[in-house]
C-alpha positions as CSV (number, residue, x, y, z in Angstrom):
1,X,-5.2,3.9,1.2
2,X,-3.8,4.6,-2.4
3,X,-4.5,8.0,-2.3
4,X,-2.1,8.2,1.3
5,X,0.5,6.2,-0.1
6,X,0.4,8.6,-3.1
7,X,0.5,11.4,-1.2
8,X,3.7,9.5,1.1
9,X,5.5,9.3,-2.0
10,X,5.2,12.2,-3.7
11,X,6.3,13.8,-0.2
12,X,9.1,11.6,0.6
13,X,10.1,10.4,-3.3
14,X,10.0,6.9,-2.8
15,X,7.8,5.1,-0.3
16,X,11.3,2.7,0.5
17,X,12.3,5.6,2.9
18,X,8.8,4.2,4.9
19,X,10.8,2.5,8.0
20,X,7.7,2.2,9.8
21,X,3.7,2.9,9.7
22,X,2.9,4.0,13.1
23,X,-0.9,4.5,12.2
24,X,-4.0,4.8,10.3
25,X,-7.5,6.4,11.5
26,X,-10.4,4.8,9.6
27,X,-13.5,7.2,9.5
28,X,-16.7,5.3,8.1
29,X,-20.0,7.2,6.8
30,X,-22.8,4.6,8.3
31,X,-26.3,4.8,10.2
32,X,-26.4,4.7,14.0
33,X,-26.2,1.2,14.8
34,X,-24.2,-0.1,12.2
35,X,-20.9,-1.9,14.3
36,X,-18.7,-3.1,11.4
37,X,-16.3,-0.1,10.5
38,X,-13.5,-2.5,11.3
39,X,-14.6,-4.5,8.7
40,X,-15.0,-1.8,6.1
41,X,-11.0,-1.0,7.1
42,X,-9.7,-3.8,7.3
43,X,-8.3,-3.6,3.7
44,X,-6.4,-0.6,4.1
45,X,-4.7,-2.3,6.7
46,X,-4.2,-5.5,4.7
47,X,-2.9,-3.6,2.2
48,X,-0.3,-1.6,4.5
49,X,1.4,-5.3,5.7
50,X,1.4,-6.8,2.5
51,X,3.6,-3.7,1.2
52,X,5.6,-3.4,3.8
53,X,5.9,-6.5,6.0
54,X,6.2,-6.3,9.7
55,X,7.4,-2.8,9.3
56,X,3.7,-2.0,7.9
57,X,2.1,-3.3,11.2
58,X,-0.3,0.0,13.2
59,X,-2.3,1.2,15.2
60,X,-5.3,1.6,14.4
61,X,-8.4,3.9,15.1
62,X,-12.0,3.4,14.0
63,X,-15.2,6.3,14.3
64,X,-18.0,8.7,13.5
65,X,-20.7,8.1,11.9
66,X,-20.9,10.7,10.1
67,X,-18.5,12.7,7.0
68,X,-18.1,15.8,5.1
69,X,-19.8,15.9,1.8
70,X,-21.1,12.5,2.5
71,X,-18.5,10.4,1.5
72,X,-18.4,7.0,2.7
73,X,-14.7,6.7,3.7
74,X,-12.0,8.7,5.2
75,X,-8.4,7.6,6.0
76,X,-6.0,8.9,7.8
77,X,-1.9,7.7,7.7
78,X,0.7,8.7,9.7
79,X,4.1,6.6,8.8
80,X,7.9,7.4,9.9
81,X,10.6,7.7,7.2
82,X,14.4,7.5,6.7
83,X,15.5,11.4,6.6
84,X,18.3,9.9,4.2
């Protein structure tokens, strides 16, 4: 979630034009079987409304089993801004 938040910023110059984060796809490297990805994205979320408040409240989507180069985590942001 740093690494999107970076990326907001250094697109929009300052991550106060976020008005609101509409959402975040969580993709989690596991075995077959394995049911917690939530879990394992729950702090990117956490971290999104302690920034940000209410306005940091998303939707959120959780899959595969499965990621390129084997890393363990992928996220995904999408967030609207002020065009001021």
């Amino acid at each position: 979630m740093l690494n999107c938040l970076a990326c907001v910023k250094q697109a929009v110059g300052n991550l106060d034009r976020v008005t609101r984060v509409v959402k975040m796809l969580g993709f989690v490297n596991c075995v077959p079987g394995y049911g917690e990805q939530p879990a394992a994205i729950n702090g990117a979320s956490d971290l999104l409304v302690a920034l940000f408040g209410e306005v940091g409240r998303h939707a959120r989507s959780i899959g595969v089993h499965a990621l390129p180069s084997n890393v363990s985590v992928e996220v995904e942001l999408t967030v609207e801004v002020d065009e001021a």
